[in-house]
N, CA and C atoms as an extended XYZ file, in Angstrom:
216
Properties=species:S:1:pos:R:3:atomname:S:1:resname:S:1:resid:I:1 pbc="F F F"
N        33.951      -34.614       15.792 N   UNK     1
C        34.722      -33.513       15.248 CA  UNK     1
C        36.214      -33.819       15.201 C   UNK     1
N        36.533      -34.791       15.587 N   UNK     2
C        38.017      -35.478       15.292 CA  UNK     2
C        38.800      -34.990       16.676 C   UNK     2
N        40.399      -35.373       16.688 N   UNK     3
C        41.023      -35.017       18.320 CA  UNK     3
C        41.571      -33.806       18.046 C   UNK     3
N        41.450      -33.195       17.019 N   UNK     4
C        41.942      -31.956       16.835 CA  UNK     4
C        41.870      -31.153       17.702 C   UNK     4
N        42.581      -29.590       18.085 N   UNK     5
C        41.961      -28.802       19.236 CA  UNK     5
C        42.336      -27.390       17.725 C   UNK     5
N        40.744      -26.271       18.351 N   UNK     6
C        41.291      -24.593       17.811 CA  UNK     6
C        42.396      -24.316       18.566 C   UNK     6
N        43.195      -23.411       17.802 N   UNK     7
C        43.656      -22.549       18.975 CA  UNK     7
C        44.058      -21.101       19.008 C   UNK     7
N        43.166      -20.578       17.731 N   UNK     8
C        42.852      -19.115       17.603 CA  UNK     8
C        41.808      -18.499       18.463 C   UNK     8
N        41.739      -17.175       18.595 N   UNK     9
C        40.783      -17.060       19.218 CA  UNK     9
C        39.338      -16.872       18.497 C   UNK     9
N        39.317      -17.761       17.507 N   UNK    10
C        37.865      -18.161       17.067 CA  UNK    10
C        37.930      -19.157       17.505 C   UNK    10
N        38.464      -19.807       18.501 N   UNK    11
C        37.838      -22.004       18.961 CA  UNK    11
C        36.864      -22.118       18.614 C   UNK    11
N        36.317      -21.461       20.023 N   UNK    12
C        35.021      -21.738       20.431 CA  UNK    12
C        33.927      -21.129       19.256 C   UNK    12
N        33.870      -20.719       18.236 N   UNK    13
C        32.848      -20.048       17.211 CA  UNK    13
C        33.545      -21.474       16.285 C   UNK    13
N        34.632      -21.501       16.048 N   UNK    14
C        34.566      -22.577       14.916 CA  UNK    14
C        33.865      -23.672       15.531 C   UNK    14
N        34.461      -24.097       16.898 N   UNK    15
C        33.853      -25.350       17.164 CA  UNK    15
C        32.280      -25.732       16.792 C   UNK    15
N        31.793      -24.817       17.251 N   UNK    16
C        30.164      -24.026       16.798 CA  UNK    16
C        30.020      -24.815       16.138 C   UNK    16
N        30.257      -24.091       14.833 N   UNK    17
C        30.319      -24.359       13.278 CA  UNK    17
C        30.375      -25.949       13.190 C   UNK    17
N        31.266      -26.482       13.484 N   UNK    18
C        31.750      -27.795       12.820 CA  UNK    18
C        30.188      -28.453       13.557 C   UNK    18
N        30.077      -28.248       15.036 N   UNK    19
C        29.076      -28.852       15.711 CA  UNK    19
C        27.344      -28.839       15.411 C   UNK    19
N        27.484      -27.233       14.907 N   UNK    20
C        26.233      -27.001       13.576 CA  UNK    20
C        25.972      -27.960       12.268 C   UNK    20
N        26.631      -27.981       12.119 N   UNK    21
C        27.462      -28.500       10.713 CA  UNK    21
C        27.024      -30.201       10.362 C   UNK    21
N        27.877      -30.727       11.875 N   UNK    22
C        27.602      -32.311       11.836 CA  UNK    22
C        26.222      -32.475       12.374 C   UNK    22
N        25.308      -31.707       13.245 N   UNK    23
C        23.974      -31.777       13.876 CA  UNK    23
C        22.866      -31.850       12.387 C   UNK    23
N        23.435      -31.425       11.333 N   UNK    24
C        22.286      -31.413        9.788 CA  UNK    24
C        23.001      -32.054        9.274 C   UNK    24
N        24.050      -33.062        9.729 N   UNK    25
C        24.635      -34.086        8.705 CA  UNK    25
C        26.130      -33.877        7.830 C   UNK    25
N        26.395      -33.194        8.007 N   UNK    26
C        27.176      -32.521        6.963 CA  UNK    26
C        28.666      -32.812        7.807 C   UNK    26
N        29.774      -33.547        7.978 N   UNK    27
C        30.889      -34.177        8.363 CA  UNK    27
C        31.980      -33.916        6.930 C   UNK    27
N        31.654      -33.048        5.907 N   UNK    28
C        33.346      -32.750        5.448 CA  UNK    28
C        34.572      -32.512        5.484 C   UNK    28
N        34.922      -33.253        5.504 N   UNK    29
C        36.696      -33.432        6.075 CA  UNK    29
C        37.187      -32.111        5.209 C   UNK    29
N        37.074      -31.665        4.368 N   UNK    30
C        37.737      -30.783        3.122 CA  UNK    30
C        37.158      -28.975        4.430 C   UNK    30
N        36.144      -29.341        4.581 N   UNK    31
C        35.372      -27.882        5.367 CA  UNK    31
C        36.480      -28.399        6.851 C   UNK    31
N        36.949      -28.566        7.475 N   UNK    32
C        37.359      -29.387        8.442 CA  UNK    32
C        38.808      -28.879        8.053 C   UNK    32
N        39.551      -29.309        6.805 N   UNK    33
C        41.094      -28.856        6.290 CA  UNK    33
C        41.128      -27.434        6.576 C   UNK    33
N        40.298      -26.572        5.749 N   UNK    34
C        40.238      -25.202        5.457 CA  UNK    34
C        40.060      -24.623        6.894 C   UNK    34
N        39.214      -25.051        7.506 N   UNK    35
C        39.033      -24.521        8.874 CA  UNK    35
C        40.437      -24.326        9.828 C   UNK    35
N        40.877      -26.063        9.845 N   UNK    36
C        41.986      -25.433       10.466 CA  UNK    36
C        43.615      -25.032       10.145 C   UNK    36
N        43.524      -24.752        9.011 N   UNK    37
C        44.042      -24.070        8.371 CA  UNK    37
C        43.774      -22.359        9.006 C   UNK    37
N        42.856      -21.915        8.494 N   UNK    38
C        42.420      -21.016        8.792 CA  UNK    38
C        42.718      -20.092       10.488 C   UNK    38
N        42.565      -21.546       10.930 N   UNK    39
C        43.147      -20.973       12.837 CA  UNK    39
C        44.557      -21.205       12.666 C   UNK    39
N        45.026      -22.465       12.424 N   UNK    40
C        46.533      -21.834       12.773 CA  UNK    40
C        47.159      -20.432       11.982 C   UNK    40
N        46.561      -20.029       10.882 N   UNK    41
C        47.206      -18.896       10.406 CA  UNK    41
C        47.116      -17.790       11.026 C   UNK    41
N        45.295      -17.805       11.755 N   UNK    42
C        45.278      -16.658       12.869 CA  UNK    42
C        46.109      -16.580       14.028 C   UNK    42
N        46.176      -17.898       14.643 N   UNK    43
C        46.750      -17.805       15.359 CA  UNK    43
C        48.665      -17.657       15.594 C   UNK    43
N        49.052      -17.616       14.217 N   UNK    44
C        50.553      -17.691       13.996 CA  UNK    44
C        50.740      -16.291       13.310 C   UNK    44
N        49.589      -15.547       12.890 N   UNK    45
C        49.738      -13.830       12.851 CA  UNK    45
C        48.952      -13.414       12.845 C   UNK    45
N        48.806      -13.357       14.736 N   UNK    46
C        47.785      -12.707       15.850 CA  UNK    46
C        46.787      -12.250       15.058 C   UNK    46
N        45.576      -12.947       14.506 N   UNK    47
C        44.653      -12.186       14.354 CA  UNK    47
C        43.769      -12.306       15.099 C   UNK    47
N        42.889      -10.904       15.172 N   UNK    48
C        41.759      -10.748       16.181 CA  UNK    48
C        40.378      -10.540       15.604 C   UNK    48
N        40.546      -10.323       14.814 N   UNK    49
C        39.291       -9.693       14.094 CA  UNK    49
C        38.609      -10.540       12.804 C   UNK    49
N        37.593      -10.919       12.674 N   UNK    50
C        37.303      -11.861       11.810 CA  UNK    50
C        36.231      -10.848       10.794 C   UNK    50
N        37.105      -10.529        9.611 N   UNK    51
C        36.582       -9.504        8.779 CA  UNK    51
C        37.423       -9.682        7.446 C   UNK    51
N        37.084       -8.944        6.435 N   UNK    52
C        37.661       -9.212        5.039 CA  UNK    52
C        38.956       -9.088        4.843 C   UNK    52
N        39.621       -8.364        5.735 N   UNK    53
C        41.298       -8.366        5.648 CA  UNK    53
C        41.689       -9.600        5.992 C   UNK    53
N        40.977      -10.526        7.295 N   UNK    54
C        41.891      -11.219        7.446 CA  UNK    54
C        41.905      -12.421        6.640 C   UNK    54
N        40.253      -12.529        6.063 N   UNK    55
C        40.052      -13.430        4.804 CA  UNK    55
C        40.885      -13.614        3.834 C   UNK    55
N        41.195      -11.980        3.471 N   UNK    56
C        41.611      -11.893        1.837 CA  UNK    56
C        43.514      -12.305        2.508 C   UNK    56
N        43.895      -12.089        3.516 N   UNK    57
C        45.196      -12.354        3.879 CA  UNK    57
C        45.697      -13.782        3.834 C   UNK    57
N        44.430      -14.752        4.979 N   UNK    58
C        44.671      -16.322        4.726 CA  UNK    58
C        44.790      -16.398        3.050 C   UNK    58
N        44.183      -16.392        2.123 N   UNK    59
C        43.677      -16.339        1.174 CA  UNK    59
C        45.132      -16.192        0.461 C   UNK    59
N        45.993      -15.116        0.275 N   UNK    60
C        46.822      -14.582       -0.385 CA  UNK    60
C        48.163      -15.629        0.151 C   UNK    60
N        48.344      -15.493        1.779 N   UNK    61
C        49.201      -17.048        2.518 CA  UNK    61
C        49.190      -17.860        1.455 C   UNK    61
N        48.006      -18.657        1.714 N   UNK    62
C        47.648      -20.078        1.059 CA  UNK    62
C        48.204      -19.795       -0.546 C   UNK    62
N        47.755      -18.962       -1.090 N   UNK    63
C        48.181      -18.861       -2.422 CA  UNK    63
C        49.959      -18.955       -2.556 C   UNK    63
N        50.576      -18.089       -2.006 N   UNK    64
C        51.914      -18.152       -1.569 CA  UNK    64
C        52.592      -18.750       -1.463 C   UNK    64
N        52.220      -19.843       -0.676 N   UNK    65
C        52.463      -20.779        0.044 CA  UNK    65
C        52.553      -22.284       -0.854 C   UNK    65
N        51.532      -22.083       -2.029 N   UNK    66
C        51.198      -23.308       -3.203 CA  UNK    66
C        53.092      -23.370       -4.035 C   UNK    66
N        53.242      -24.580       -4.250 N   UNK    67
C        54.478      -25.079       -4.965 CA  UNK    67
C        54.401      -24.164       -6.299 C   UNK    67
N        55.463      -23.691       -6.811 N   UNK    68
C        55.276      -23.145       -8.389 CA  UNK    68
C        54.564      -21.162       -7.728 C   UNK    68
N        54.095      -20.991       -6.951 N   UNK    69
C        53.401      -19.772       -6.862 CA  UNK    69
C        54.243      -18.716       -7.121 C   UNK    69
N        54.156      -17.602       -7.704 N   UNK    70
C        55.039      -16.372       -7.488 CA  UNK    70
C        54.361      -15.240       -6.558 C   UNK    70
N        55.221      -15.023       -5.999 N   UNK    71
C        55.025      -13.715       -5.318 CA  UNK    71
C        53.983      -12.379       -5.977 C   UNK    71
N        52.569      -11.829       -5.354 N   UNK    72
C        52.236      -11.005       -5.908 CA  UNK    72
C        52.113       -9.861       -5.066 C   UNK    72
């Protein structure tokens, strides 16, 4: 799973995942980007709750965040 560490409080559920993940073969570095992506954003605005707000929020970040993006 690489030397990476989580450090949202999903770790331990992502770690899961990745450990699910590589146990049927499946080692995508790209599923691996997004992931931790995904924790540092929780973890850099406290999220707790893993539900469609905080989806559609990473989601809107990342968009934001792209070179050329405008503000919506």
């Amino acid at each position: 799973m690489g030397t990476f560490e989580f450090t949202s409080v999903f770790a331990r559920e992502l770690r899961l995942f990745l450990a699910f993940k590589e146990s049927m073969g499946c080692n995508g570095a790209s599923r691996i980007h997004y992931l931790r992506s995904f924790d540092a954003y929780c973890t850099e605005h406290h999220v707790r709750s893993f539900d469609q707000q905080a989806i559609e929020s990473w989601v809107r970040f990342k968009k934001a965040s792209q070179p050329g993006s405008s503000p919506s």
